[in-house]
Each structure stands twice: as structure tokens, then as C-alpha cells.
C-alpha positions as CSV (number, residue, x, y, z in Angstrom):
1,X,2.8,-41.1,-8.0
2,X,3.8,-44.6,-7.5
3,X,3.7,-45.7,-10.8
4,X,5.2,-42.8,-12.5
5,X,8.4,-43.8,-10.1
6,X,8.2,-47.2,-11.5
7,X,8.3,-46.1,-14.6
8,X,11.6,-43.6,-14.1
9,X,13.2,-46.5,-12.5
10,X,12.4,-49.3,-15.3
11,X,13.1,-46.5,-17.7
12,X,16.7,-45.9,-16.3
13,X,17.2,-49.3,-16.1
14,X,16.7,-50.3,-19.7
15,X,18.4,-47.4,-20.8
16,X,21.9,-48.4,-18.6
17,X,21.8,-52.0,-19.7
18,X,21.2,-51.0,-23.5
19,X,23.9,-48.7,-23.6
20,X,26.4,-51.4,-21.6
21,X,26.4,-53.6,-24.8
22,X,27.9,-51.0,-27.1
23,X,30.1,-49.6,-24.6
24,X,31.4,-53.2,-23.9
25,X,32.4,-53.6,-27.7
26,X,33.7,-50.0,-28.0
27,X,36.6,-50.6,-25.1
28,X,37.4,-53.8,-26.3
29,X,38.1,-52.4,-29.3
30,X,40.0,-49.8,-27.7
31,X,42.1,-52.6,-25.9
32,X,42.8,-54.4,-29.2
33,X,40.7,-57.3,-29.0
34,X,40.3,-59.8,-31.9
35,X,37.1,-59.7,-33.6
36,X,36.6,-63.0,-32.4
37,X,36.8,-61.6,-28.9
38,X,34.7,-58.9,-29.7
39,X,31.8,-61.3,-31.0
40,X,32.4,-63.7,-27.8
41,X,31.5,-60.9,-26.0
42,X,28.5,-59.6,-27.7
43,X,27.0,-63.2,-28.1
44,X,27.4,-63.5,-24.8
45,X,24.5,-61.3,-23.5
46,X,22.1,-64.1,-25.2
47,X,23.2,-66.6,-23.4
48,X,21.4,-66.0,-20.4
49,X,17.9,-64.9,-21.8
50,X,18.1,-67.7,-23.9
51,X,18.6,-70.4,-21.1
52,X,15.5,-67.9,-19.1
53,X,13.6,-68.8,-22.2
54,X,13.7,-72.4,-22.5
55,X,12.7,-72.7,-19.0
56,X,9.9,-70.2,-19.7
57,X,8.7,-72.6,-22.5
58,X,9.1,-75.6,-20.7
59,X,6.6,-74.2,-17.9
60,X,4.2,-72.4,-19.8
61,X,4.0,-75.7,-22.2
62,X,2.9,-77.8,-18.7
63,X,0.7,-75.5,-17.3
64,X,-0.8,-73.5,-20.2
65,X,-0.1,-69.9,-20.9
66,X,-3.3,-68.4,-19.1
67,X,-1.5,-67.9,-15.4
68,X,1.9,-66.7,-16.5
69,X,-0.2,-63.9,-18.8
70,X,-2.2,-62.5,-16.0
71,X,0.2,-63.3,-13.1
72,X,2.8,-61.3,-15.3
73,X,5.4,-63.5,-15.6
């Protein structure tokens, strides 16, 4: 019971942050942005994970990648 609400919820999560990058470059094209815009945009929803993941390879690189795997991290 508890996990099959997990799963809905993670579910319904992924599903509204996947379909926000499309929908972001559909209305700005919409409100005549340039491409360059458009791209700005679009590159921007790396950014983040990328920073996430240099940090994430920083730690696991000083304390092995053992904990994080099994503390799911």
C-alpha cells in the first residue's frame, strides 16, 4: 500500500517535470523569443544537476562508492 503510493507520487512527479521542459520551449516560441533564448532556456535545466553531480563525484571519490550505493544516495 505504501509503496504503491510512492510509486504514484514519484510517477506524477517525473511525468510534470518532463513535460515542463517542452512546454517551456513551446511558449517561448509562442512569445517570439530568439533561438538563442530558446536554447538559454533549455541549457539551463543542466545547470543544476550538473553542479549536483560534481559534488556527487567529489564525495563518492573520498569516501568510496560502497555507502552512497546502499544508503541510496
Amino acid at each position: 500500500m505504501v509503496l504503491r503510493n510512492v510509486l504514484i507520487i514519484v510517477l506524477g512527479f517525473q511525468i510534470v517535470i518532463n513535460a515542463t521542459r517542452p512546454i517551456l520551449t513551446l511558449s517561448a516560441y509562442e512569445m517570439n523569443a530568439s533561438m538563442l533564448e530558446i536554447g538559454i532556456l533549455t541549457a539551463s535545466f543542466a545547470a543544476l544537476p550538473l553542479l549536483i553531480a560534481i559534488q556527487a563525484g567529489k564525495i563518492a571519490d573520498k569516501i568510496g562508492t560502497v555507502f552512497p550505493s546502499l544508503s541510496g544516495c
